[in-house]
Each structure stands twice: as C-alpha cells, then as structure tokens.
C-alpha positions as CSV (number, residue, x, y, z in Angstrom):
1,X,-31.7,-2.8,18.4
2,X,-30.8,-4.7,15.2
3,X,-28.0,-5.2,13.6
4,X,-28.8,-2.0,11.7
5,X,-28.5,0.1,14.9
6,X,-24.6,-0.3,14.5
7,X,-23.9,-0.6,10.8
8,X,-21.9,2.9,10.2
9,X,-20.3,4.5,13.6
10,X,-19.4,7.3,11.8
11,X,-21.4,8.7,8.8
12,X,-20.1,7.5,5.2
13,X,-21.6,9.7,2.4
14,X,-19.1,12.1,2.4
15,X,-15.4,12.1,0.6
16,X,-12.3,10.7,2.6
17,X,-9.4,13.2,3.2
18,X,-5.9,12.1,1.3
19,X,-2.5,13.2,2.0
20,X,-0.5,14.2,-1.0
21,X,3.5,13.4,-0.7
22,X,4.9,14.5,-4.0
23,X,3.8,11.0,-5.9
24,X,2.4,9.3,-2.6
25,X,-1.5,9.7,-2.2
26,X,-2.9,7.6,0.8
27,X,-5.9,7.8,3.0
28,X,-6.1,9.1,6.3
29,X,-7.7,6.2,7.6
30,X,-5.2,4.2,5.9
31,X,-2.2,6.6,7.6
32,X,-3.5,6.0,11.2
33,X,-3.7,2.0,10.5
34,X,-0.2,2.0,9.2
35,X,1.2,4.2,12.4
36,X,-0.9,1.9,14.7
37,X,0.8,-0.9,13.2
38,X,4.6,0.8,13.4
39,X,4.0,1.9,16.9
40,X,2.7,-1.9,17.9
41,X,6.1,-3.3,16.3
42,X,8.5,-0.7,17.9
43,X,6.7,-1.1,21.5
44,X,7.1,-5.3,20.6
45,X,10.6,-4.9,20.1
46,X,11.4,-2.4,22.9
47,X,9.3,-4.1,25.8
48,X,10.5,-6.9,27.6
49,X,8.9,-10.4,27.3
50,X,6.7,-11.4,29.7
51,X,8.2,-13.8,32.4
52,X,12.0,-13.4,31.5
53,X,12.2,-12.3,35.0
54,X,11.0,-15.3,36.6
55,X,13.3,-17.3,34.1
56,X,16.9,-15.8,35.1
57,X,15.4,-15.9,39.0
58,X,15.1,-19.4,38.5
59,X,18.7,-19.8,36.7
C-alpha cells in the first residue's frame, strides 16, 4: 500500500480530449475546473451568509 498504489486514478498514457471554439482550444479537464469554479462563485453570491438570521433576530 505505498504511495505508488494511488499515483494515477485514472490511466495517463493516452491523449486528452479538446474542445475547439473557432480560435479557442481548451482541455476538458480544464472546462470542468473552470465551470466548477463559475458554479462555486454564482452559488457564493446567491446563498445567504451563514448567521444573518441570528443577527436581525438579535436587532
């Protein structure tokens, strides 16, 4: 169970795929990070902060 064990999840030795927008080329991988992250920022925006609730109660 070394470190070896858990060194590649998912096998490495073949190509990536890429998504080709007119002059935009960009990994999947890459896609799904940047969506992740634009989903993350739209759901910190849209949800309320924890304990605001608490803090008008108390007003």
């Amino acid at each position: 169970m070394g470190p070896t064990l858990y060194a590649a999840l998912v096998p490495l030795d073949h190509p990536d795929y890429y998504f080709h927008w007119h002059f935009i080329e960009i990994s999947a991988a890459n896609a799904i990070v940047i969506g992740l992250m634009l989903v993350t920022f739209v759901a910190a925006l849209l949800l309320p902060f924890p304990g605001r609730r608490r803090r008008k109660q108390n007003q």
